[in-house]
N, CA, C, O and CB atoms as a CASP TS submission, in Angstrom:
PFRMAT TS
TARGET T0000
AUTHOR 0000-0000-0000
METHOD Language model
MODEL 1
PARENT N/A
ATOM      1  N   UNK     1       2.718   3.457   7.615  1.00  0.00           N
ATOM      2  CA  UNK     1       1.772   2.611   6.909  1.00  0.00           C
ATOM      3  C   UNK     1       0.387   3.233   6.960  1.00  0.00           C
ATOM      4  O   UNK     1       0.047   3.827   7.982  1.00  0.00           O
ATOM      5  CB  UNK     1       1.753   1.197   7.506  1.00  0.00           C
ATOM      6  N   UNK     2      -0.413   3.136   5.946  1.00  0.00           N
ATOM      7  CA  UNK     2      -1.772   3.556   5.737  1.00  0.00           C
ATOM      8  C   UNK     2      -2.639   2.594   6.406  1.00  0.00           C
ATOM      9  O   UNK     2      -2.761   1.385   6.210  1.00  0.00           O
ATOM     10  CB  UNK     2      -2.121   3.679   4.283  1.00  0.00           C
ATOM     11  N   UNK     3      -3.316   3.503   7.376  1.00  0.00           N
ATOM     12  CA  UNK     3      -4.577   2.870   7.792  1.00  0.00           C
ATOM     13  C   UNK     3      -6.075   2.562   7.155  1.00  0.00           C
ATOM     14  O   UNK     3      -7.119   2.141   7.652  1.00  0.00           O
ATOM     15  CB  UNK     3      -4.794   3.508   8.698  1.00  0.00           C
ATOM     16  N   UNK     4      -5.661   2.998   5.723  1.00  0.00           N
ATOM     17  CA  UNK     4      -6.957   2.550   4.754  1.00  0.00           C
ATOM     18  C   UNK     4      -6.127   1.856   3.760  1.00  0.00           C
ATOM     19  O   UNK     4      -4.902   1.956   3.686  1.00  0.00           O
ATOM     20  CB  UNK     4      -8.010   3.890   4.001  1.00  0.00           C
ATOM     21  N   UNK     5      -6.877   1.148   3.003  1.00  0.00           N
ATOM     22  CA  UNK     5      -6.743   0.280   1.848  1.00  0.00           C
ATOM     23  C   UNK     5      -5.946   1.295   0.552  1.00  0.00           C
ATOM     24  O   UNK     5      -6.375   2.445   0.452  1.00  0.00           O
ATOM     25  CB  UNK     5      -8.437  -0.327   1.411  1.00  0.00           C
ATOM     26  N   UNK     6      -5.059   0.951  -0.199  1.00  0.00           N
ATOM     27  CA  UNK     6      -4.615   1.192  -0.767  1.00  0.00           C
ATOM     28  C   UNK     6      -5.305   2.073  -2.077  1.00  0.00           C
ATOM     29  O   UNK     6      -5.243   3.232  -2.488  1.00  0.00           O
ATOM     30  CB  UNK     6      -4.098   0.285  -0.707  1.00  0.00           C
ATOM     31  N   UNK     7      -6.019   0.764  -2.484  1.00  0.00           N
ATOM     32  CA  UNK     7      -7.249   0.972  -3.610  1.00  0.00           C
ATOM     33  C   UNK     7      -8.038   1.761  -3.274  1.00  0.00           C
ATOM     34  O   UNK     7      -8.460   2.133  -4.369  1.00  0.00           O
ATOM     35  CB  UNK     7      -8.081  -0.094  -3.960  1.00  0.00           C
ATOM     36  N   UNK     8      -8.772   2.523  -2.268  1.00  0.00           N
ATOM     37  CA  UNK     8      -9.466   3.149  -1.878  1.00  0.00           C
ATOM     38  C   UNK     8      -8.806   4.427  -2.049  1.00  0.00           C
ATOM     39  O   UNK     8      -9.134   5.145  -2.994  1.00  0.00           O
ATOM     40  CB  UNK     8      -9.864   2.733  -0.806  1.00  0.00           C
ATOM     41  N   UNK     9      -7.745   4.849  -1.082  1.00  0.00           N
ATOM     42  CA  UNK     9      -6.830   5.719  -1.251  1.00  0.00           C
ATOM     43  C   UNK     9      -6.473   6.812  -3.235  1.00  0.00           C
ATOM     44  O   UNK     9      -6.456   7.997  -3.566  1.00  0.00           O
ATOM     45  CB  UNK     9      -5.606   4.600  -0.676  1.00  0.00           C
ATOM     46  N   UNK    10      -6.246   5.320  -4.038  1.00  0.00           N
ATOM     47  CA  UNK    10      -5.692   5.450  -5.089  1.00  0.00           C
ATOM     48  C   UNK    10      -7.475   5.932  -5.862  1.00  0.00           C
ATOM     49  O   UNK    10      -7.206   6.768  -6.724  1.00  0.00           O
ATOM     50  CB  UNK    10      -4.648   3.921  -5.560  1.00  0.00           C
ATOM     51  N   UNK    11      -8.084   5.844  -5.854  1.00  0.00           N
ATOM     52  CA  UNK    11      -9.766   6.280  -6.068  1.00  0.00           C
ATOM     53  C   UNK    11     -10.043   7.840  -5.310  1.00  0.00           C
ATOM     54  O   UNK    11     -10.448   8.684  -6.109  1.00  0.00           O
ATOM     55  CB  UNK    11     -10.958   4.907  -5.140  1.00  0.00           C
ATOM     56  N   UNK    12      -9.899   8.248  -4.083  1.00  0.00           N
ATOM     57  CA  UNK    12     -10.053   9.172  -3.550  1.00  0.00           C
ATOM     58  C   UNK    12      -8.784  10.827  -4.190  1.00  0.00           C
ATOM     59  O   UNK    12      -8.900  12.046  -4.316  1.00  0.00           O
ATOM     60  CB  UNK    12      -9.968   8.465  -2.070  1.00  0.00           C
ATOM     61  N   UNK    13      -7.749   9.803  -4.391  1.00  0.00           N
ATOM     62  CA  UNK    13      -6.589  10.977  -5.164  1.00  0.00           C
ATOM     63  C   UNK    13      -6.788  10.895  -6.868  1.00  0.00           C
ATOM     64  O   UNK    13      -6.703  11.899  -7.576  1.00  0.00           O
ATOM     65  CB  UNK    13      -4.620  10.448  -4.763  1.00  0.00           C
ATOM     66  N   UNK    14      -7.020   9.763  -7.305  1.00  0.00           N
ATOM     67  CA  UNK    14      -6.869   9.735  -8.689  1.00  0.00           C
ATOM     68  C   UNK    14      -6.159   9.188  -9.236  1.00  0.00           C
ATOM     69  O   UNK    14      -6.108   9.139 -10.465  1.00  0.00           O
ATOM     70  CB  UNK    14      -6.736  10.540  -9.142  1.00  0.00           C
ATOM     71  N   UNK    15      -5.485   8.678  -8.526  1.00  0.00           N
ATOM     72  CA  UNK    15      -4.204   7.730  -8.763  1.00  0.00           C
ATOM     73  C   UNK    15      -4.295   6.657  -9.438  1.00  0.00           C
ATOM     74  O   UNK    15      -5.230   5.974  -9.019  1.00  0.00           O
ATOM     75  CB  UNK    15      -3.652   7.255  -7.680  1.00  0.00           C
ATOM     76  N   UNK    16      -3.548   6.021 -10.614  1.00  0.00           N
ATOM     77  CA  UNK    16      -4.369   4.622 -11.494  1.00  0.00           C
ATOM     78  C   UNK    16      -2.928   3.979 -11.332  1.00  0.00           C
ATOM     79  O   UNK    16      -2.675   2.849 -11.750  1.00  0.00           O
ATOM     80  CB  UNK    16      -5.153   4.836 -13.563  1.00  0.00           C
ATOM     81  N   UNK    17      -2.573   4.291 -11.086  1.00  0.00           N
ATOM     82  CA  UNK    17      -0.812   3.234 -10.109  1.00  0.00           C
ATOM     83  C   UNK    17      -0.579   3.157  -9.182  1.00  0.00           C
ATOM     84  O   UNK    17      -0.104   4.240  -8.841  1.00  0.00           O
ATOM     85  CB  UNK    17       0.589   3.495 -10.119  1.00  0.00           C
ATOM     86  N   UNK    18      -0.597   2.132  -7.968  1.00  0.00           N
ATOM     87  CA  UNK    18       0.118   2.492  -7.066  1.00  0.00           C
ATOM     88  C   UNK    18       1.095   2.846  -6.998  1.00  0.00           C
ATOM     89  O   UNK    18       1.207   3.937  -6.438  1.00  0.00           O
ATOM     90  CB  UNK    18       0.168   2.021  -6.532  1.00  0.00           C
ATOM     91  N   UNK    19       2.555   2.082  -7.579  1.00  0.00           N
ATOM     92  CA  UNK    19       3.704   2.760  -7.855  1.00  0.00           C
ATOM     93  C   UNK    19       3.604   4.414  -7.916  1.00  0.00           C
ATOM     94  O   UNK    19       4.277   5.245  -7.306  1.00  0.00           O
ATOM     95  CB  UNK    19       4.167   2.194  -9.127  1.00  0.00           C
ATOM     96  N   UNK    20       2.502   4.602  -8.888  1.00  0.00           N
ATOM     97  CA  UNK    20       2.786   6.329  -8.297  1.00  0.00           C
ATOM     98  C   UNK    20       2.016   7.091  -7.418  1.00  0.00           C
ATOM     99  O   UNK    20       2.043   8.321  -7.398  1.00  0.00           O
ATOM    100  CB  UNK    20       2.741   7.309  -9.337  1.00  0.00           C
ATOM    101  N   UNK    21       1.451   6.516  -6.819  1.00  0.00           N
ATOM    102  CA  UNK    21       0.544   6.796  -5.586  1.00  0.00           C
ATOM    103  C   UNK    21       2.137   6.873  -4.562  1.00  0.00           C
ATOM    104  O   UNK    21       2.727   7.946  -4.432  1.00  0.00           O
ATOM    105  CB  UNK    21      -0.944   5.227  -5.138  1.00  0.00           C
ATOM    106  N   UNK    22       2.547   5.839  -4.048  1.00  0.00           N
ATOM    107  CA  UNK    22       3.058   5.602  -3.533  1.00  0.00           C
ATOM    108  C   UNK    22       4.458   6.637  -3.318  1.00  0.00           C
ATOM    109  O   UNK    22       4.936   7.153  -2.307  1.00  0.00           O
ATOM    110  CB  UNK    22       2.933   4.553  -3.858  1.00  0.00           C
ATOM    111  N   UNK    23       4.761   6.663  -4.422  1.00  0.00           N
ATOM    112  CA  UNK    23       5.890   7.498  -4.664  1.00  0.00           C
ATOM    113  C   UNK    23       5.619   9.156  -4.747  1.00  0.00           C
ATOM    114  O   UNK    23       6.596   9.904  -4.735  1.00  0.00           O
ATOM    115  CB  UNK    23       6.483   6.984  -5.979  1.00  0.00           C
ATOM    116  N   UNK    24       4.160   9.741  -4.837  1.00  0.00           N
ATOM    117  CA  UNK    24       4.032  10.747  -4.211  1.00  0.00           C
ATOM    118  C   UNK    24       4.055  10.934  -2.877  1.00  0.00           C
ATOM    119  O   UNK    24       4.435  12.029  -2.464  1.00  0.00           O
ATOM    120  CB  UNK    24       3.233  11.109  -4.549  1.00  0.00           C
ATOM    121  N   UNK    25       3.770  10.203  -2.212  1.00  0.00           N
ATOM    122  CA  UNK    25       3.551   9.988  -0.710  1.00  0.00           C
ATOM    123  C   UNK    25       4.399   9.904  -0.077  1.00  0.00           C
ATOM    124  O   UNK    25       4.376  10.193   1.120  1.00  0.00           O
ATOM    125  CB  UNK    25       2.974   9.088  -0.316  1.00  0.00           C
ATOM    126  N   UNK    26       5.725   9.347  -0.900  1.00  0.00           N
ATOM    127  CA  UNK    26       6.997   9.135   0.020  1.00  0.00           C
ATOM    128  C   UNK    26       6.987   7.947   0.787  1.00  0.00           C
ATOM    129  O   UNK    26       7.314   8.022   1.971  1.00  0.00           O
ATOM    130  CB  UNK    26       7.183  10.231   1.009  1.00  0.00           C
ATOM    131  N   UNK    27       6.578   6.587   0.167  1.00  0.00           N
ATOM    132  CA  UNK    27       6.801   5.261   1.357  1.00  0.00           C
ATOM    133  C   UNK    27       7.980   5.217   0.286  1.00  0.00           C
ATOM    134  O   UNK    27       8.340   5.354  -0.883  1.00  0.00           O
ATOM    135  CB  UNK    27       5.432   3.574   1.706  1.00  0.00           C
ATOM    136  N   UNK    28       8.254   4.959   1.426  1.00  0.00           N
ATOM    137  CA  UNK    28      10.317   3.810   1.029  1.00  0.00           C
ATOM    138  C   UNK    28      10.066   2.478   1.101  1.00  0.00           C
ATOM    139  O   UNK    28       9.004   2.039   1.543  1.00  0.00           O
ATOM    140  CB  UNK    28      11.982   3.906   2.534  1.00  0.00           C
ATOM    141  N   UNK    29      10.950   1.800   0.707  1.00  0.00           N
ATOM    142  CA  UNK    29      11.250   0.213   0.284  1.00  0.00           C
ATOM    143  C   UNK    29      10.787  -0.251   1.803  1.00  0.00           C
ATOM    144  O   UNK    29       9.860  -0.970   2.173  1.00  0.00           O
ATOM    145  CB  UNK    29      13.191  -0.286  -0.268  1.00  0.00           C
ATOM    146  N   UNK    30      11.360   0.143   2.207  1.00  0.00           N
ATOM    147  CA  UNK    30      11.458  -0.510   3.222  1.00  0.00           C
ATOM    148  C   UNK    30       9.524  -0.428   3.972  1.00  0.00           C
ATOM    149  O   UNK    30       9.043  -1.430   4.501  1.00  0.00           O
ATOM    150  CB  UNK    30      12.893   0.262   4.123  1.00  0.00           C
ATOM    151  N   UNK    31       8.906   0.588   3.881  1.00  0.00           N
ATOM    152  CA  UNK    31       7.308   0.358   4.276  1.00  0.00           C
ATOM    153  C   UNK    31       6.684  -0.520   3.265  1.00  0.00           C
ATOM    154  O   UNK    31       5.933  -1.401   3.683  1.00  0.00           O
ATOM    155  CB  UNK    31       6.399   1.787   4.313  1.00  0.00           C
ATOM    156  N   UNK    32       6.922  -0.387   1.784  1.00  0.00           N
ATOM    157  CA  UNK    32       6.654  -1.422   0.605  1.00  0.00           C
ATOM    158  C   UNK    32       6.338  -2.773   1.841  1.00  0.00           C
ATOM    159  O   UNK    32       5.256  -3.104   2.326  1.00  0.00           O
ATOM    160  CB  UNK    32       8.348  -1.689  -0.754  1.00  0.00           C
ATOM    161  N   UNK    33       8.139  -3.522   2.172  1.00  0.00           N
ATOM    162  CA  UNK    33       8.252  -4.602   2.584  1.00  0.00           C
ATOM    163  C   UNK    33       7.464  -4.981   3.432  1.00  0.00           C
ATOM    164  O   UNK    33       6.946  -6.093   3.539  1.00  0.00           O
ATOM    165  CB  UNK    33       9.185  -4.767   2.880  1.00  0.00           C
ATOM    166  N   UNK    34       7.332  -4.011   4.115  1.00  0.00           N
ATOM    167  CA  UNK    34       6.204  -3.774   5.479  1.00  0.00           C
ATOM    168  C   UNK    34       5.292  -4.553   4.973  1.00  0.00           C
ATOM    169  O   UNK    34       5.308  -5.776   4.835  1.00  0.00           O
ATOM    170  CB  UNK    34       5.508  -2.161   5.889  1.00  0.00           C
ATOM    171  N   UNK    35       4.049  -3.355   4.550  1.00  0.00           N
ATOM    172  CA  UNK    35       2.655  -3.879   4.188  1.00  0.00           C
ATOM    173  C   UNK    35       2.449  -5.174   3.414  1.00  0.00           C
ATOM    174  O   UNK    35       1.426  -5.859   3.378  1.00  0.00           O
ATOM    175  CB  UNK    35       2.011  -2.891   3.412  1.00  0.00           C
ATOM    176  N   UNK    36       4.077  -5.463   2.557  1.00  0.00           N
ATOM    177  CA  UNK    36       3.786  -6.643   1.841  1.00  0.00           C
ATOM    178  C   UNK    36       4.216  -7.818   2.939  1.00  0.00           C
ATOM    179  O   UNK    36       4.321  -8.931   2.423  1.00  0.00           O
ATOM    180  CB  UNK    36       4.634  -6.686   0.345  1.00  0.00           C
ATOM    181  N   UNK    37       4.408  -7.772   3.976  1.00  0.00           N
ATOM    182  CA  UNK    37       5.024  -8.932   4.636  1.00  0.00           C
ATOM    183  C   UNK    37       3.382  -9.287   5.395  1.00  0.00           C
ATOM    184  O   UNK    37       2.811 -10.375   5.333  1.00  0.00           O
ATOM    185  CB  UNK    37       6.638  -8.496   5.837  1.00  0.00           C
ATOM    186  N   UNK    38       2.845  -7.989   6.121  1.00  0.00           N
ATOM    187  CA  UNK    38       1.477  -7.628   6.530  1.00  0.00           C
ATOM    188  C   UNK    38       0.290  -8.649   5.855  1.00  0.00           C
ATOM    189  O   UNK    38      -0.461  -9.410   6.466  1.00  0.00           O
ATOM    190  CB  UNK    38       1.240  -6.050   6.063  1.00  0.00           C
ATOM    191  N   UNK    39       0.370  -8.428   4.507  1.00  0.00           N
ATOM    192  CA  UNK    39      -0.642  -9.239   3.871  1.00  0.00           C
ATOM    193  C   UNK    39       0.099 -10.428   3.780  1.00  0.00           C
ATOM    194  O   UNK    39      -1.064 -10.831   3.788  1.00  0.00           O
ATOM    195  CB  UNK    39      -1.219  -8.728   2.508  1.00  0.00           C
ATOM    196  N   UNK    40       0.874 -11.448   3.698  1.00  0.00           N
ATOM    197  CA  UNK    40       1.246 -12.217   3.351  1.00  0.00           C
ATOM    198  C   UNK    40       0.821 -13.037   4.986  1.00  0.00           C
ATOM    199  O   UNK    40       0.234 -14.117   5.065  1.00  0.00           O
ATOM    200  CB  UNK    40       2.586 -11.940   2.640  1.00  0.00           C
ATOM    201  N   UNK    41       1.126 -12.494   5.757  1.00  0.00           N
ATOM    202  CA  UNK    41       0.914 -12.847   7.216  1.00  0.00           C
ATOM    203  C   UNK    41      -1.013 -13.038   6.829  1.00  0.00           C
ATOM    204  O   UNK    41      -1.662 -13.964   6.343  1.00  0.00           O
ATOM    205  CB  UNK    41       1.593 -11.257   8.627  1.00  0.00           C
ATOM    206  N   UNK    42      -1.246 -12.187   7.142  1.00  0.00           N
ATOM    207  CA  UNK    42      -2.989 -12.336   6.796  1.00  0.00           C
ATOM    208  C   UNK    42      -3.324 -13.590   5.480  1.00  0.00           C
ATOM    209  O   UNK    42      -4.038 -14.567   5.706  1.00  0.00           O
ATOM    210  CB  UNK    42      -3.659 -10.476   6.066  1.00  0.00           C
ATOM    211  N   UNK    43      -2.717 -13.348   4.228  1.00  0.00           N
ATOM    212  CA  UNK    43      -3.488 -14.722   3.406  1.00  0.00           C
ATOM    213  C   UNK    43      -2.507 -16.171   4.169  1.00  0.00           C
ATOM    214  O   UNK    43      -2.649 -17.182   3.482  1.00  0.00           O
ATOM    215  CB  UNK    43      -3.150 -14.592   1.090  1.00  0.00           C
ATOM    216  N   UNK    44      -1.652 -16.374   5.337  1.00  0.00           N
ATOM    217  CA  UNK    44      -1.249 -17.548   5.943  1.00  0.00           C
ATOM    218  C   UNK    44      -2.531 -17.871   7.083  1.00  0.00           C
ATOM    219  O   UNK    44      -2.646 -19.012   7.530  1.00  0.00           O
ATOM    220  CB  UNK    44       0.338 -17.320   6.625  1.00  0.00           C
ATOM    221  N   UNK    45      -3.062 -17.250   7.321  1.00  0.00           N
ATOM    222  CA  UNK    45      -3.776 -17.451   8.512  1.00  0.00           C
ATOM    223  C   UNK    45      -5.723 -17.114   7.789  1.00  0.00           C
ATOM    224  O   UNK    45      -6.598 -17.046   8.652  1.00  0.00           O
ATOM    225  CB  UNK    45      -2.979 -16.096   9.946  1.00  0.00           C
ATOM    226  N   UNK    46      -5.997 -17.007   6.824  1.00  0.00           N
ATOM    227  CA  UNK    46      -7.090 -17.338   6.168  1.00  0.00           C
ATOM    228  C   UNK    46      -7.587 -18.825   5.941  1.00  0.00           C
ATOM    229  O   UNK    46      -8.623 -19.041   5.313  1.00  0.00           O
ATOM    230  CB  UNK    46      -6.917 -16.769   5.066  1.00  0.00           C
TER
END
């Protein structure tokens, strides 16, 4: 998992998708689920 923001990341490479940000980088489904379970935990507790 990335220790910076996604969007930031996708600005610094050039990237205007995550989908293909992502998929240069090599996260699998399974880190996807990760970070998306990550934020979902964070907007419950806002």
């Amino acid at each position: 998992m990335s220790l910076y923001p996604i969007v930031l990341l996708l600005l610094v490479t050039g990237h205007k998708k995550e989908v293909t940000f992502l998929s240069n980088v090599g996260a699998s489904s399974l880190d996807k689920a990760r970070k998306l379970n990550e934020l979902f935990k964070k907007s419950l507790t806002l």
